[in-house]
C-alpha positions in Angstrom: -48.9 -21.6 -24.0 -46.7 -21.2 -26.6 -48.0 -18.3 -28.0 -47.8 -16.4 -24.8 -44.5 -17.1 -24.0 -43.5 -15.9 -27.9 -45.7 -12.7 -27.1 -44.4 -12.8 -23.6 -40.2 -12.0 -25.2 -41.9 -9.1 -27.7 -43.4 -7.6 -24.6 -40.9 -7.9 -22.6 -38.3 -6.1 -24.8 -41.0 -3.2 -25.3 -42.0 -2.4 -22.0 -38.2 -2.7 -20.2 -37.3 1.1 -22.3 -39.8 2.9 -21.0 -39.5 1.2 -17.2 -35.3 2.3 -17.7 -36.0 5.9 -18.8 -38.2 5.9 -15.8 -35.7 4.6 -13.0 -32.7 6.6 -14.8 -34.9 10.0 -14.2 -35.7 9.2 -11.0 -31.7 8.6 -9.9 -30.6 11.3 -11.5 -32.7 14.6 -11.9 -36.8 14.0 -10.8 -36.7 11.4 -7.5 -40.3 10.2 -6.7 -41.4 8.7 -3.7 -40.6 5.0 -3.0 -44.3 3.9 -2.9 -45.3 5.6 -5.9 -42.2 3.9 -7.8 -42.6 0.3 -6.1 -46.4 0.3 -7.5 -45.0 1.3 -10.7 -42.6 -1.6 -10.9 -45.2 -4.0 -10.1 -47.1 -1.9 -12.7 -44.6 -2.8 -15.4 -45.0 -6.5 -14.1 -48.8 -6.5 -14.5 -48.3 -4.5 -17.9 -46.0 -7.2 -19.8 -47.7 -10.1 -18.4 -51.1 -8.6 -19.3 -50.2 -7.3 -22.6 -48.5 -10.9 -24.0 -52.4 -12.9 -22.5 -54.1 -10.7 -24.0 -51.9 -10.5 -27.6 -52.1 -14.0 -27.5 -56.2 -13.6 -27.1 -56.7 -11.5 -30.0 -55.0 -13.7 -32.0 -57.0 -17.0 -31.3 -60.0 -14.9 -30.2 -61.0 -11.6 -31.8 -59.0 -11.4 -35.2 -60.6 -14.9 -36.4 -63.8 -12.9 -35.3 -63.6 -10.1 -37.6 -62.4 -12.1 -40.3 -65.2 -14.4 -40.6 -67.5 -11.6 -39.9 -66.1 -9.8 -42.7 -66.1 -12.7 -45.2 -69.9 -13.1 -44.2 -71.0 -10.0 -44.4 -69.8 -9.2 -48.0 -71.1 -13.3 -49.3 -74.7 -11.6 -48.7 -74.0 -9.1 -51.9 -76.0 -6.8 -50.0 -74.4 -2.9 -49.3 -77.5 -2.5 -47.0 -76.8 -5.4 -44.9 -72.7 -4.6 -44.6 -73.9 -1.2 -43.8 -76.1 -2.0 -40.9 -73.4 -4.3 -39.5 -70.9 -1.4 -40.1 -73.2 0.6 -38.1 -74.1 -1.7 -35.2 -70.3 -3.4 -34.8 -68.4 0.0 -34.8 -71.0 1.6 -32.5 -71.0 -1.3 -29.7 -67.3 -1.5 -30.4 -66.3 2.3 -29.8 -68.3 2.1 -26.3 -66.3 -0.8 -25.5 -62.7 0.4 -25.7 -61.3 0.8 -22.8 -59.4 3.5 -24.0 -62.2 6.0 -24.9 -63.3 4.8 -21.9 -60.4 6.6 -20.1 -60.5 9.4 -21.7 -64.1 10.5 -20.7 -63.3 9.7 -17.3 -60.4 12.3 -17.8 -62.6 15.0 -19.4 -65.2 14.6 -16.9 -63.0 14.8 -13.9 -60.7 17.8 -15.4 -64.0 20.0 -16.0 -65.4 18.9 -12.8 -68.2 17.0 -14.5 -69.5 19.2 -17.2 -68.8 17.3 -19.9 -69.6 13.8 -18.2 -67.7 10.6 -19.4 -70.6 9.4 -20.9 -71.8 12.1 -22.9 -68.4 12.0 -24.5 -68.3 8.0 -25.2 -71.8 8.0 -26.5 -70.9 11.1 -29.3 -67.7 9.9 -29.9 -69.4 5.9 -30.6 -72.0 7.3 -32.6 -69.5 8.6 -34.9 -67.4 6.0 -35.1 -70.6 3.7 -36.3 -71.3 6.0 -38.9 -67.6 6.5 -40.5 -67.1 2.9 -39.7 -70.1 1.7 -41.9 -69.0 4.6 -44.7 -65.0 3.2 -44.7 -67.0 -0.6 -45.4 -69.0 1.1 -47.9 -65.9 2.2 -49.7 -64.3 -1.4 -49.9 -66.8 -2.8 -51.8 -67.1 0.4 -54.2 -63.6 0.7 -54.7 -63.4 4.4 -53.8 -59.9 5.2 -53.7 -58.5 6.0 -49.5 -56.9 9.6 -50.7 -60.0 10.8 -52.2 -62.1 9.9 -49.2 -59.9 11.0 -46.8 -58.9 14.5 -48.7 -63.3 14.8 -48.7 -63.2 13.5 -44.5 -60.4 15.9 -43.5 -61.6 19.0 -45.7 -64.8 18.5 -43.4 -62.7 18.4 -40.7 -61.0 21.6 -41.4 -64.0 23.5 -42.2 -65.4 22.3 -38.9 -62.6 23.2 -37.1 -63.1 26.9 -38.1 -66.1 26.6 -36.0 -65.1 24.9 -32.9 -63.8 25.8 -29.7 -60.1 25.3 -28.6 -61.0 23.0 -25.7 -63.2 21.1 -27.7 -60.4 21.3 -31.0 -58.2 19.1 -28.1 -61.0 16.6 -26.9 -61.6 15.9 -30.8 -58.8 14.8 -32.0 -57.7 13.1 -28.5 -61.1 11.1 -29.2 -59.9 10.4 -32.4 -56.7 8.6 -30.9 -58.6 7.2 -27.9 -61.2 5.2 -29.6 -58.2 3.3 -31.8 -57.1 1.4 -28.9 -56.2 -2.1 -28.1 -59.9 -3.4 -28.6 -61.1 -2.0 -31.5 -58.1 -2.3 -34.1 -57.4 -6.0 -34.3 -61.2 -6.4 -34.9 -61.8 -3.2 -37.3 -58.4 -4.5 -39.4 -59.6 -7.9 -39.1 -62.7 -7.0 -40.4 -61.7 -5.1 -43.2 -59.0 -7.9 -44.8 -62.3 -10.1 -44.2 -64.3 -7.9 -46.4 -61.0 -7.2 -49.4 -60.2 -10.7 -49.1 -63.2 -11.5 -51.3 -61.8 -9.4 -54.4 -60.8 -11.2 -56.8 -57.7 -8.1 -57.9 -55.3 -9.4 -55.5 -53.7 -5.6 -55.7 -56.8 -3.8 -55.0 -57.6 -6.3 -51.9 -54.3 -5.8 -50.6 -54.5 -1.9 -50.7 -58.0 -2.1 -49.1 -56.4 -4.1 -45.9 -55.8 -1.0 -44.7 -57.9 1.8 -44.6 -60.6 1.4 -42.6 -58.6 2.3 -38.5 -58.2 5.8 -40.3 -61.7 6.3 -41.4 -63.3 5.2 -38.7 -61.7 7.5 -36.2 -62.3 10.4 -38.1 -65.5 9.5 -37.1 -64.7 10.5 -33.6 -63.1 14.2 -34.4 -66.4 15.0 -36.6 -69.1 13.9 -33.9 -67.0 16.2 -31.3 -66.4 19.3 -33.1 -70.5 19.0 -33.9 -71.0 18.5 -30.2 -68.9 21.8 -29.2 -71.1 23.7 -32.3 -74.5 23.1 -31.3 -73.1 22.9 -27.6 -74.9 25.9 -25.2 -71.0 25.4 -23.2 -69.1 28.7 -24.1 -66.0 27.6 -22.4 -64.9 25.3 -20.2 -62.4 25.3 -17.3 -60.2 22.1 -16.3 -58.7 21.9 -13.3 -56.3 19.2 -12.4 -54.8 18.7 -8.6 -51.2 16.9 -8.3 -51.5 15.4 -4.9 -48.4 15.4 -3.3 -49.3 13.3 -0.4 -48.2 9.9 -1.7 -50.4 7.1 -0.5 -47.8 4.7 1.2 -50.0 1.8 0.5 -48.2 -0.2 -2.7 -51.0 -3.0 -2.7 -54.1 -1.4 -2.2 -54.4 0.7 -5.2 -54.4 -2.5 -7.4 -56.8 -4.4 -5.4 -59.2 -1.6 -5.3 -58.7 -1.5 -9.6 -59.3 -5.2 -10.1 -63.1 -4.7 -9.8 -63.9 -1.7 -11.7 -61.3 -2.6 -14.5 -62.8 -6.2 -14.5 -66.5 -4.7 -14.9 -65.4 -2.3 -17.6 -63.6 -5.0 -19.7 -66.6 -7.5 -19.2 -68.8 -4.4 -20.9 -66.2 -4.7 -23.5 -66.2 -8.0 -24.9 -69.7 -8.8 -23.5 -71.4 -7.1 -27.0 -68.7 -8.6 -29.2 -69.0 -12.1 -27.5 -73.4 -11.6 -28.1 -73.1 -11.0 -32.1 -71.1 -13.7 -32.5 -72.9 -16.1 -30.8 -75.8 -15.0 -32.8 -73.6 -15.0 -36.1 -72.5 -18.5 -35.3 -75.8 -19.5 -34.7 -77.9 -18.7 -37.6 -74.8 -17.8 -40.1 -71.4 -18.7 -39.5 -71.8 -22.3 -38.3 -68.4 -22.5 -37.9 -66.9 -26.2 -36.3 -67.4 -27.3 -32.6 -63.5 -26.3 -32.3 -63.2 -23.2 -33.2 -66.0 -22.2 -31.7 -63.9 -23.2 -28.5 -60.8 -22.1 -29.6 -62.4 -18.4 -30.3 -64.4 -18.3 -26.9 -61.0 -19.5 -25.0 -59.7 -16.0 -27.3 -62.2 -14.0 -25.7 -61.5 -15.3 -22.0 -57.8 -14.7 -22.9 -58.3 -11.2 -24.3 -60.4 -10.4 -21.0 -58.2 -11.4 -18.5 -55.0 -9.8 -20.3 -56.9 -6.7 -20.9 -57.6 -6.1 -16.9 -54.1 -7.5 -15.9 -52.8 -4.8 -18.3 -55.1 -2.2 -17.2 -55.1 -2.7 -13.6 -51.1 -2.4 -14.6 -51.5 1.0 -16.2 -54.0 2.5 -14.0 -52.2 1.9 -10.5 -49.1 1.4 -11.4 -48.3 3.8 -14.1 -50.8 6.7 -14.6 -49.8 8.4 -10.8 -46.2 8.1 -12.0 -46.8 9.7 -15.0 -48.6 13.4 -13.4 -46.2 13.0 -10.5 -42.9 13.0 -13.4 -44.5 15.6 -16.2 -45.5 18.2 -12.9 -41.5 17.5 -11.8 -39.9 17.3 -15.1 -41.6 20.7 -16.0 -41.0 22.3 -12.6 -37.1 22.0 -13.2 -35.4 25.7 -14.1 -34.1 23.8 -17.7 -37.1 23.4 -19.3 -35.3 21.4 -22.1 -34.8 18.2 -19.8 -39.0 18.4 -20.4 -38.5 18.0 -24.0 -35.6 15.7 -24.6 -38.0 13.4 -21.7 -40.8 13.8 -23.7 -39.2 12.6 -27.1 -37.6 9.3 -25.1 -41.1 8.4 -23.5 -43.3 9.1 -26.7 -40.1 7.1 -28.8 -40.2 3.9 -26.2 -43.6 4.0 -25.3 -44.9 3.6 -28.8 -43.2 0.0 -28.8 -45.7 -0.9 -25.4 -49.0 0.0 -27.2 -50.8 -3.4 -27.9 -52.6 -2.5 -31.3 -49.2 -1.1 -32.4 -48.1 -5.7 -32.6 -51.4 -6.4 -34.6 -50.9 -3.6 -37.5 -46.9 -4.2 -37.7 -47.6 -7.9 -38.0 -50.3 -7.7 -40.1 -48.6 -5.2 -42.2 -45.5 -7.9 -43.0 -48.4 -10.4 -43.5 -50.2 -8.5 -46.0 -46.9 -7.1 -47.8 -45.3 -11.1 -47.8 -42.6 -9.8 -45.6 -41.5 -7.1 -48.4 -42.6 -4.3 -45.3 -40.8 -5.3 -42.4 -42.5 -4.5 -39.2 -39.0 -3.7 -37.7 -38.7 -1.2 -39.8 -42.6 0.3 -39.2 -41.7 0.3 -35.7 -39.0 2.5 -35.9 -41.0 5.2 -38.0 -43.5 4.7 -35.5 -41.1 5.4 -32.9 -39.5 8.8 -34.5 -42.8 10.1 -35.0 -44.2 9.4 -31.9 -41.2 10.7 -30.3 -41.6 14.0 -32.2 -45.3 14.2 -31.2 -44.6 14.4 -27.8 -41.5 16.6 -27.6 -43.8 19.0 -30.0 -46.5 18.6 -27.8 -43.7 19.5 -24.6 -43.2 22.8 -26.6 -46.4 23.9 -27.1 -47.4 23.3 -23.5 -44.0 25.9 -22.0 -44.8 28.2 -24.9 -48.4 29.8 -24.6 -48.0 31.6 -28.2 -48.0 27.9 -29.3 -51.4 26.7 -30.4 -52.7 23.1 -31.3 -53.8 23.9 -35.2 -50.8 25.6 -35.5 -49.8 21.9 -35.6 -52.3 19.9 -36.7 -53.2 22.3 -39.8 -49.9 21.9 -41.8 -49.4 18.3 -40.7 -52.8 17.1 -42.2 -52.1 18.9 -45.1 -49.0 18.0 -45.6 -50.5 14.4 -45.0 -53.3 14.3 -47.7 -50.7 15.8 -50.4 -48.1 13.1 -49.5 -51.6 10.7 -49.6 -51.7 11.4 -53.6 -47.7 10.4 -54.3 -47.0 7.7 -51.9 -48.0 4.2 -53.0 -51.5 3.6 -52.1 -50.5 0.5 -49.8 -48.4 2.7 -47.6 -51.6 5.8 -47.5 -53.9 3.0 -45.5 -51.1 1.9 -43.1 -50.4 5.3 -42.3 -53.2 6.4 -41.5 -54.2 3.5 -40.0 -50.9 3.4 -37.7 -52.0 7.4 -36.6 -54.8 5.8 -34.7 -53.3 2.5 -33.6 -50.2 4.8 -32.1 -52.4 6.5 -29.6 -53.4 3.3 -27.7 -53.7 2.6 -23.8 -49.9 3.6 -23.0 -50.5 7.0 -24.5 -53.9 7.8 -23.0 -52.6 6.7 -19.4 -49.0 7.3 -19.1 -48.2 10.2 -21.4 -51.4 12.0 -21.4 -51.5 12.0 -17.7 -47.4 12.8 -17.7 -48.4 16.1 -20.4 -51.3 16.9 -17.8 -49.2 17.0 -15.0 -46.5 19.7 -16.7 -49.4 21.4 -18.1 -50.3 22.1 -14.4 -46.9 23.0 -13.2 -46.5 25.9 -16.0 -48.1 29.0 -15.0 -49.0 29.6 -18.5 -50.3 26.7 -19.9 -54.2 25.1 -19.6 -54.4 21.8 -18.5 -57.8 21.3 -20.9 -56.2 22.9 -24.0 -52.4 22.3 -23.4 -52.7 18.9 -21.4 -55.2 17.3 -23.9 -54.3 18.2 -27.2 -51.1 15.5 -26.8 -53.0 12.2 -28.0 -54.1 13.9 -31.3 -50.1 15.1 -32.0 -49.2 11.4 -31.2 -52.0 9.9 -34.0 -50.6 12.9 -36.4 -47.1 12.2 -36.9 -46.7 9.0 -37.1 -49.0 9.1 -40.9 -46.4 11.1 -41.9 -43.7 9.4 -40.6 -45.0 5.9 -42.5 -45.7 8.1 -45.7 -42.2 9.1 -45.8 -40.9 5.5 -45.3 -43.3 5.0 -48.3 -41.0 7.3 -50.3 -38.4 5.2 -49.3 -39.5 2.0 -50.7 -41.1 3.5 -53.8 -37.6 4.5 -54.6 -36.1 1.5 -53.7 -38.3 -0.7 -55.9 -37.7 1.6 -58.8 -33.9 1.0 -58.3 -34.8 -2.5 -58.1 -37.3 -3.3 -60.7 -40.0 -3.8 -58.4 -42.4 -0.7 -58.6 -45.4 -3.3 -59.1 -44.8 -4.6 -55.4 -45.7 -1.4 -53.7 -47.7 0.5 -56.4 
């Protein structure tokens, strides 16, 4: 209990922002319906006690998990048996997340079914297996992240050429979607399981990080493919803001509970199956922790629906109701300055966001404080949605017009920054874009995309999650700067070389 009441004071001071900027908008220039802001106040409730359960699961449950895993796989000496694994784990994994979850059930109700939720979750997992087995791959051969990741994106790019702009969006949103608060603490856990074993100390540290990045490149490559050899010449989203306000503040959470609580069981149920059958004819790991993990995994499951049921009654309505008001307003910069406070506070309430900043200080021996991640995270994040807020009033705006220079501007910074700081940032692009963004700010873009006459719900609405995992790489590579000039001033290049 003790670990949930520490998570309970971290969540607690991350969710409060976000719930303020909320109640001082609607007091001052965007009033919402009473209903609609009681359910998200019990939202926030569900959210911050859901959130610190299920922290406190993932440590005692799912990171132990993917570090033993990790350390097993890599005792066999075999690539073709770490491969497999990488294949299988990232695959059942990436259909798991809750998040990418989500986000098919947006694309398929915005184009009215023709690309259904399933078709995207099954592509998208698909490449995330195969990236995710690749990223292992490059562990155990040393290949150096920059390299790899200059090859991945310069696929990317050529692939983009070829692809078409509602497709561009779901691509990169997928990218950011299948990162969430499932599938990082086991991916990272799983690659320091697999480093641990080097015996460079350096090179093992490095290779902590890494793999997050990789793996959700996965994601954008399997959906541009799907758009190219797709017969769909275009597709056409619509999105209705209902301004009928159910006056029911109960009902919508009850009716959540079940689905939410299916969905999640889906979830851990494949994670839960391989390691039973790890333990069982490999791990053979103490009566104890045995327990100890499986009470992890019934903590992570009933934190991950409390948070869930949270974000999907309680805050996801909120959010289309505020972005279609916010953007209706004749002063379309409150829509901007509103988007750069939600994406800068909302950052703070993504659950992956704690297992990356902690195990970033872990890794670094405290040299890289996660205070101090945290508030790169929160710049760039805030930048990624008031850019986002731009493109969506301004139709001559375009998504590459973004993304293009930023990645570039990301792999050159990739080949100067010390290499520890390449693998958290990229790393800290996915884990950004977790279950906050692809609820409350996606559905908050979606909902100004639909007030402005000029913008596209499917191209302007969507493309948001992909800004959000963008900047923060080169917010982190920056901070990298930073502390490579520091430790020259201080004698301590080696630290972060």
């Amino acid at each position: 209990m003790n670990l949930v009441t520490e998570k309970l004071k971290e969540v607690l001071l991350s969710v409060l922002p976000i719930t303020l900027i909320v109640l001082i908008l609607n007091f001052t220039i965007t009033p919402v319906e009473k209903p609609l802001l009681l359910r998200f106040l019990i939202g926030a409730v569900f959210v911050i006690i859901g959130l610190s359960i299920f922290l406190a699961g993932v440590d005692i449950g799912i990171t132990p998990i993917g570090n033993v895993m990790g350390s097993t796989l890599t005792k066999t000496n075999k690539v073709s048996i770490v491969i497999i694994a990488g294949l299988v784990l990232g695959f059942f994994i990436s259909v798991a997340e809750p998040d990418l979850q989500i986000l098919g059930a947006q694309v398929s109700f915005v184009t009215s079914g023709m690309v259904s939720k399933w078709l995207i979750v099954i592509i998208v997992s698909i490449g995330i297996a195969v990236m995710l087995a690749l990223g292992l791959g490059r562990i155990l051969y040393n290949i150096p992240l920059y390299k790899l990741l200059t090859i991945i994106y310069g696929i990317i790019l050529l692939l983009s050429i070829f692809t078409s702009p509602e497709f561009l969006a779901i691509s990169f949103d997928a990218s950011g979607a299948t990162t969430g608060a499932l599938t990082v603490p086991f991916m990272l856990a799983l690659s320091l399981g697999v480093s641990h074993l080097k015996k460079d100390s350096k090179s093992s540290e490095k290779d902590s990080f890494g793999l997050v990045a990789i793996a959700s490149s996965g994601a954008i490559i399997a959906v541009m493919i799907m758009s190219i050899l797709s017969k769909i010449d275009r597709i056409t989203a619509t999105l209705e803001i209902d301004t009928e306000v159910s006056a029911s503040i109960i009902e919508p959470f009850i009716k959540e509970i079940p689905k939410i609580s299916f969905e999640i069981m889906l979830a851990l149920l494949p994670i839960l199956i391989i390691f039973l059958i790890f333990q069982k004819i490999k791990f053979k790991l103490s009566k104890k922790s045995v327990r100890k993990i499986l009470f992890g995994i019934f903590f992570t499951f009933i934190g991950l629906v409390i948070f869930l049921v949270g974000v999907n009654a309680g805050f996801m309505e909120l959010g289309t109701v505020l972005g279609y008001k916010v953007a209706s307003l004749e002063n379309k910069t409150y829509l901007v300055i509103t988007g750069f406070a939600l994406g800068f506070v909302t950052i703070l309430a993504e659950p992956a966001v704690y297992v990356l900043t902690h195990q970033i200080e872990d890794v670094t021996s405290g040299y890289v404080k996660r205070k101090i991640v945290l508030f790169a995270l929160s710049i760039g994040v805030g930048f990624a949605v008031a850019l986002s807020m731009l493109r969506i009033m301004i139709p001559q705006i375009q998504l590459w017009h973004y993304l293009l220079p930023g990645y570039i501007i990301s792999i050159l910074m990739s080949y100067y920054v010390p290499k520890l700081f390449v693998g958290m940032a990229f790393d800290s692009g996915g884990v950004a874009s977790g279950p906050m963004t692809a609820t409350f700010i996606l559905a908050f873009a979606q909902g100004a995309a639909d007030a402005i006459e000029c913008a596209d719900v499917l191209i302007d609405g969507f493309g948001m999650i992909s800004m959000v995992a963008m900047t923060p790489i080169i917010a982190l590579q920056i901070l990298g700067f930073i502390f490579k000039v520091k430790s020259i001033k201080g004698g301590v290049e080696n630290n972060v070389g």
